[in-house]
C-alpha positions as CSV (number, residue, x, y, z in Angstrom):
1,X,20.3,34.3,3.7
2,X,16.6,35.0,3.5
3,X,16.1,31.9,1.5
4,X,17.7,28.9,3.2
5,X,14.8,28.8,6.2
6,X,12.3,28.1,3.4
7,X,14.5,25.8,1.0
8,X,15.7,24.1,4.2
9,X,11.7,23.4,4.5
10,X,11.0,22.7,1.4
11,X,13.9,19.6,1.7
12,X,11.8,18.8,4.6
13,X,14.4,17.1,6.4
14,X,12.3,15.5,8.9
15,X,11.7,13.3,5.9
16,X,15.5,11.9,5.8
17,X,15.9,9.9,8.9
18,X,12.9,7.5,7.5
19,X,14.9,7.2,3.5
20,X,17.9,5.9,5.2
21,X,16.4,3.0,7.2
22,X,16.7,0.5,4.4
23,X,20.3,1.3,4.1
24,X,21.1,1.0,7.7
25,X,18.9,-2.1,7.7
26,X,20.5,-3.7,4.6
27,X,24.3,-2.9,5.6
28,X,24.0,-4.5,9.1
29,X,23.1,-7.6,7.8
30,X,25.5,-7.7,4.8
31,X,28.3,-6.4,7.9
32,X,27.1,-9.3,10.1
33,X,27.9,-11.9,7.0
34,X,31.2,-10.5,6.9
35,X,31.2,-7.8,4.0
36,X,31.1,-4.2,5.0
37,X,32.7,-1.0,3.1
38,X,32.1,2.2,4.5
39,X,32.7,4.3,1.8
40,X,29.7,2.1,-0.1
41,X,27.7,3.1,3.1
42,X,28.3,6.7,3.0
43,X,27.9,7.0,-0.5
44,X,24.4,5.0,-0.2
45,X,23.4,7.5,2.6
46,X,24.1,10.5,0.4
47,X,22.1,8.8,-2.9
48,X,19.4,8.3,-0.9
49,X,19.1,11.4,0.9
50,X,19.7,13.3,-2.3
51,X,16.7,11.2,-4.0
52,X,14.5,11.8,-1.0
53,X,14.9,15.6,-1.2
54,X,14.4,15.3,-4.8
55,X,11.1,13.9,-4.2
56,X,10.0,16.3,-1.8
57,X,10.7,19.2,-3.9
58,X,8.9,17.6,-6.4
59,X,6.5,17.3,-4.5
60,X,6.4,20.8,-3.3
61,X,6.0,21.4,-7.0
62,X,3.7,19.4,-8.5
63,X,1.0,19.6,-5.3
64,X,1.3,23.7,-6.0
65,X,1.0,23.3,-9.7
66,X,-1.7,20.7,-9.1
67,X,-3.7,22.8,-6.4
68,X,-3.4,20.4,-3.7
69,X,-1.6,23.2,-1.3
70,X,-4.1,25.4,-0.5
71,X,-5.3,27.2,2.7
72,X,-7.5,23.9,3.2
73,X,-4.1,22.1,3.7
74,X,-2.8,20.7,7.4
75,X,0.6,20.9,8.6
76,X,4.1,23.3,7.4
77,X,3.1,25.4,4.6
78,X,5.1,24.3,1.7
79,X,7.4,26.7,0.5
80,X,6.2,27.6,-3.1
81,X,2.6,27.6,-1.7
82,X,3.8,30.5,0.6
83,X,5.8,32.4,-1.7
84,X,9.0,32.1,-0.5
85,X,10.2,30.5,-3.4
86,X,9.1,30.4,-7.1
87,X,8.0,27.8,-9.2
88,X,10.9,28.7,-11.6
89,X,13.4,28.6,-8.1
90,X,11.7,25.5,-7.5
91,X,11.9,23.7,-11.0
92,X,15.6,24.6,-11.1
93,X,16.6,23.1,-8.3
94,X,15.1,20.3,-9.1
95,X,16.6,19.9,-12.3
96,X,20.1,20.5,-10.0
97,X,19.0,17.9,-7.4
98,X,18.9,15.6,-10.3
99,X,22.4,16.0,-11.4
100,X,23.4,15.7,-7.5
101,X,21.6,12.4,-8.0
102,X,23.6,11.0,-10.5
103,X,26.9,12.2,-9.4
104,X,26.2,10.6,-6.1
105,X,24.9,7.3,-8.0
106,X,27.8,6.9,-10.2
107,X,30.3,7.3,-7.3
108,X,28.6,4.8,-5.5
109,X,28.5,2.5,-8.0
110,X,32.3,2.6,-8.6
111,X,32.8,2.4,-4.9
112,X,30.9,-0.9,-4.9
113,X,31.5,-2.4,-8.1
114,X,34.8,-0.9,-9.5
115,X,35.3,-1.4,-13.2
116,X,33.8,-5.2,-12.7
117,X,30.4,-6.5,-12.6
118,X,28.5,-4.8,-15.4
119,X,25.2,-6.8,-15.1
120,X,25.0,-5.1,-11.5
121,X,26.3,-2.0,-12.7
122,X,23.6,-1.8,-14.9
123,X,20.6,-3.3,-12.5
124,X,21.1,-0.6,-10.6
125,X,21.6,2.4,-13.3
126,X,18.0,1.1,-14.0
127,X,16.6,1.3,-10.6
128,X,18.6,4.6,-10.2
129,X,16.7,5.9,-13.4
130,X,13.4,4.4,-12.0
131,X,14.0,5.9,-8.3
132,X,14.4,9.6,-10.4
133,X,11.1,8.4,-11.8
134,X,9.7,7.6,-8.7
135,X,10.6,10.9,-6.7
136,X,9.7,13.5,-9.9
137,X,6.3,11.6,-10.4
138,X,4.4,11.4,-7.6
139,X,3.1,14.5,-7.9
140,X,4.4,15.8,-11.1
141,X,3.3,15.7,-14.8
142,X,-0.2,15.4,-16.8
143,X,-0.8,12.0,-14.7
144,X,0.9,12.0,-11.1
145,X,0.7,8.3,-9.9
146,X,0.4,9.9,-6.2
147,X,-3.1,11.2,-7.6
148,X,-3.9,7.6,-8.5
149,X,-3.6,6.0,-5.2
150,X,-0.8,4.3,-6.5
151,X,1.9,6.2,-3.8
152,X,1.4,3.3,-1.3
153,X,2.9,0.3,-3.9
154,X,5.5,2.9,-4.9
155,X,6.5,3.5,-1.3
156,X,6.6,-0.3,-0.3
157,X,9.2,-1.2,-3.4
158,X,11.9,1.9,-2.9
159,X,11.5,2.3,0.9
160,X,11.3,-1.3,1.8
161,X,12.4,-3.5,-1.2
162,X,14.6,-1.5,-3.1
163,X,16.4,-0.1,0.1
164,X,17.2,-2.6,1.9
165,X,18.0,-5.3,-0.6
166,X,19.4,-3.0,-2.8
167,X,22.1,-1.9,-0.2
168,X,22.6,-5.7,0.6
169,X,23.2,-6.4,-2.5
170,X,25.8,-3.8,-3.1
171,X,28.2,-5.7,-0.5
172,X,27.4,-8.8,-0.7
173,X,26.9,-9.0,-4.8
174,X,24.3,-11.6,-4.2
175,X,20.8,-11.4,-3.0
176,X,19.9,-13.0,0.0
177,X,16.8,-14.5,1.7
178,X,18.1,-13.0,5.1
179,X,17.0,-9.6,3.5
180,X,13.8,-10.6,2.4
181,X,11.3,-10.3,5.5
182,X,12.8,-7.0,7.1
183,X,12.8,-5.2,3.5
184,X,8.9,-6.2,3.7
185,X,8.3,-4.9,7.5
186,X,10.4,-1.9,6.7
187,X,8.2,-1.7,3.5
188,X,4.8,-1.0,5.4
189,X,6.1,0.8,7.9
190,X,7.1,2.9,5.2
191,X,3.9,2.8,3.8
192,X,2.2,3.5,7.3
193,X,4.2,7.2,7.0
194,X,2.1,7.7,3.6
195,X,-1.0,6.8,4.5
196,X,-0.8,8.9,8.0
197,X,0.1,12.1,5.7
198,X,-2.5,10.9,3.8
199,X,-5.4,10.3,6.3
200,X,-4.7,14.0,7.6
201,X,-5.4,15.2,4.1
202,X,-8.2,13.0,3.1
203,X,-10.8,15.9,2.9
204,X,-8.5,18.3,1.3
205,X,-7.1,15.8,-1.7
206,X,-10.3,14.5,-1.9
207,X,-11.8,18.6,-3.0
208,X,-8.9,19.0,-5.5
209,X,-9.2,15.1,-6.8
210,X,-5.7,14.0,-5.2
211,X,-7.3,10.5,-5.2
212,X,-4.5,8.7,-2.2
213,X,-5.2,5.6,-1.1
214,X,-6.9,7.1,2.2
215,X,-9.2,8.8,0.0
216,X,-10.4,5.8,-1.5
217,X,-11.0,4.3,1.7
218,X,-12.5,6.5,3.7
219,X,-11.4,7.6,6.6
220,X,-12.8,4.9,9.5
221,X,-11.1,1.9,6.5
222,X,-7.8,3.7,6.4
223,X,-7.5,3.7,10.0
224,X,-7.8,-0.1,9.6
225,X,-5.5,-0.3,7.0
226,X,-3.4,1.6,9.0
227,X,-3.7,-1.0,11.8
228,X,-2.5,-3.8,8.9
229,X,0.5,-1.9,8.0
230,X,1.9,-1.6,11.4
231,X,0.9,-4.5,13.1
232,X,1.7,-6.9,9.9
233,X,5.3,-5.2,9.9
234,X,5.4,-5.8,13.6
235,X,4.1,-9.8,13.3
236,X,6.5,-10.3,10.2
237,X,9.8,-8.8,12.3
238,X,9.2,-11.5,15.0
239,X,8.6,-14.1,12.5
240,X,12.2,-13.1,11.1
241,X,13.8,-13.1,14.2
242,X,12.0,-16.5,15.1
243,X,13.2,-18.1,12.2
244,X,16.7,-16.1,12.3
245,X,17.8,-16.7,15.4
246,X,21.0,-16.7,16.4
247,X,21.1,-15.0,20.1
248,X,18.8,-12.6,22.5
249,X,20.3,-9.3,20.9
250,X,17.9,-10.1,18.0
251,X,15.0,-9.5,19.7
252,X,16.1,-5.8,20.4
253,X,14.0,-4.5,18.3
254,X,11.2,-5.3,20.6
255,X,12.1,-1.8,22.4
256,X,10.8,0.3,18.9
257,X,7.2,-1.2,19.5
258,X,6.7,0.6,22.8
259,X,6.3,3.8,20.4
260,X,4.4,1.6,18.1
261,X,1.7,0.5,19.9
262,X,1.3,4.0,21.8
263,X,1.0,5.3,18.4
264,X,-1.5,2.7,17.3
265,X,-3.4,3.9,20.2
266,X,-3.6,7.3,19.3
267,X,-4.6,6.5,15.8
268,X,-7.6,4.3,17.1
269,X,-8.4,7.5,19.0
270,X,-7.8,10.5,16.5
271,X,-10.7,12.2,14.5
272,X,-9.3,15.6,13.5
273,X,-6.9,16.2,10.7
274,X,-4.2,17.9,13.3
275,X,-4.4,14.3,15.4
276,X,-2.7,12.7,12.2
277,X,-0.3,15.1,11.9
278,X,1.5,14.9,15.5
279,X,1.6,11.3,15.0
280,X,3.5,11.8,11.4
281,X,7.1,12.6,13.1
282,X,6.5,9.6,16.0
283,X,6.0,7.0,13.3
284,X,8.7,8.2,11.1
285,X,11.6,7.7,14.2
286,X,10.2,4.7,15.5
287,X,10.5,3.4,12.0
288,X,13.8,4.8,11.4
289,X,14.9,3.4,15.5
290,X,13.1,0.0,14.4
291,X,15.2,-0.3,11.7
292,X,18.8,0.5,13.7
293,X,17.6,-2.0,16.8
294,X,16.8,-4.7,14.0
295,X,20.2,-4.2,12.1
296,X,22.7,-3.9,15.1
297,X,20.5,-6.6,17.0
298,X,22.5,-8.9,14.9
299,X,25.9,-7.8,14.5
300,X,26.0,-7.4,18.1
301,X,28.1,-10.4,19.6
């Protein structure tokens, strides 16, 4: 019993509300051209919750290993930084969360592709393997990418991309140019998430050569960045629903830029490490509310 407070950290469930957005997104609009399953939506929920707690015990992992949790570090204390759980705890559960992974993945598959279909069967075997790549890397291994500033373009592709026309495609068996434009809002909203974390711990990654994105910037060029993440997802979502319109429930999405734009504000205002961090939860449900306002905006009728 003593255990499941800091495992039940270390999955960082905070995290999972923002992993499922592209699902939600992806399944609304393949729902509102007339092909829904809900046992491919469940099944897509649980595969990509079970990759995003992959990743975050990687990445409890490989920033300990690395030296990148230290005291120096804002926000929760990671778990094997604490103590509370060993490296060896930690690396087999990963190795676990993997098979959870694949179990999840191969039922999903069947649910959405039966015994048929084996050129999409095996599309997405591949970007199940790369996803497992994805999560395990980031901060894993000789040459994490996440130490590269490479996080960001990893982000955009499996939270935006990947998500949300991945989960189209699994109803529809066809990829669509409806999905296009919200896969690449949801992408750098996605992306805004990463750099926020990553703005708070500019000055500690940059001691221990955790080279993000932010890092390379600089703090005051980040912030900007920052401001091109949100605002271009923002600009492209009303582009979409210009070009996409059908009736005024599209535009219901309008209500998850309130939080937005008061979070913008803050950002244009924060200087401390800690003023990052309160914002990190904020961003992550209006991205995840963004994304159910967009989707039922049009199967609303």
């Amino acid at each position: 019993m003593n255990k499941i407070k800091p495992w039940l950290s270390a999955m960082r469930l905070r995290t999972l509300p923002l992993s499922v957005s592209g699902i939600i997104l992806g399944s609304c609009f393949a729902y509102y051209n007339g092909h829904f399953n809900p046992i491919v939506l469940v099944l897509a929920i649980l595969t990509t919750i079970s990759l995003q707690v992959l990743s975050n015990l990687a990445n409890d992992y490989g920033d300990s290993a690395h030296g990148a949790d230290n005291d120096e570090r804002v926000g929760p204390q990671r778990a094997v930084q604490s103590g509370d759980i060993t490296p060896d705890e930690m690396f087999e559960a990963i190795r676990i969360n993997i098979l959870i992974v694949i179990g999840f993945t191969l039922a999903l598959l069947w649910a959405a592709f039966g015994t048929g279909n084996f050129l999409f069967v095996l599309v997405f075997l591949v970007l199940g393997g790369l996803s497992v790549y994805a999560a395990l890397n980031y901060t894993m291994g000789d040459s994490p990418y996440g130490y590269r500033a490479l996080g960001d373009i990893f982000v955009f592709i499996f939270f935006g991309l990947v998500s949300t026309i991945g989960s189209y495609l699994l109803y529809m068996l066809t990829i669509d140019h409806v999905a296009i434009l919200p896969a690449i809002a949801l992408g750098l909203l996605s992306v805004g998430v990463l750099n926020l974390n990553n703005m708070r711990d500019l000055e500690a990654d940059a001691k221990v050569g955790k080279i993000t994105f932010a890092v390379k910037l600089g703090i005051e060029k980040a912030k900007n960045y920052h401001f091109f993440l949100i605002i271009g997802a923002m600009s492209i979502t009303v582009a979409f629903s210009i070009l996409y319109y059908v009736e005024p429930y599209n535009f219901l999405y309008l209500l998850a830029f309130i939080p937005l734009i008061i979070h913008l504000i803050k950002i244009k205002k924060a200087k401390v490490p800690n003023d990052f961090d309160s914002q990190l939860k904020v961003l992550a449900l209006s991205t995840f509310l963004f994304s159910i306002l967009l989707g039922i905006g049009y199967i609303l009728y």
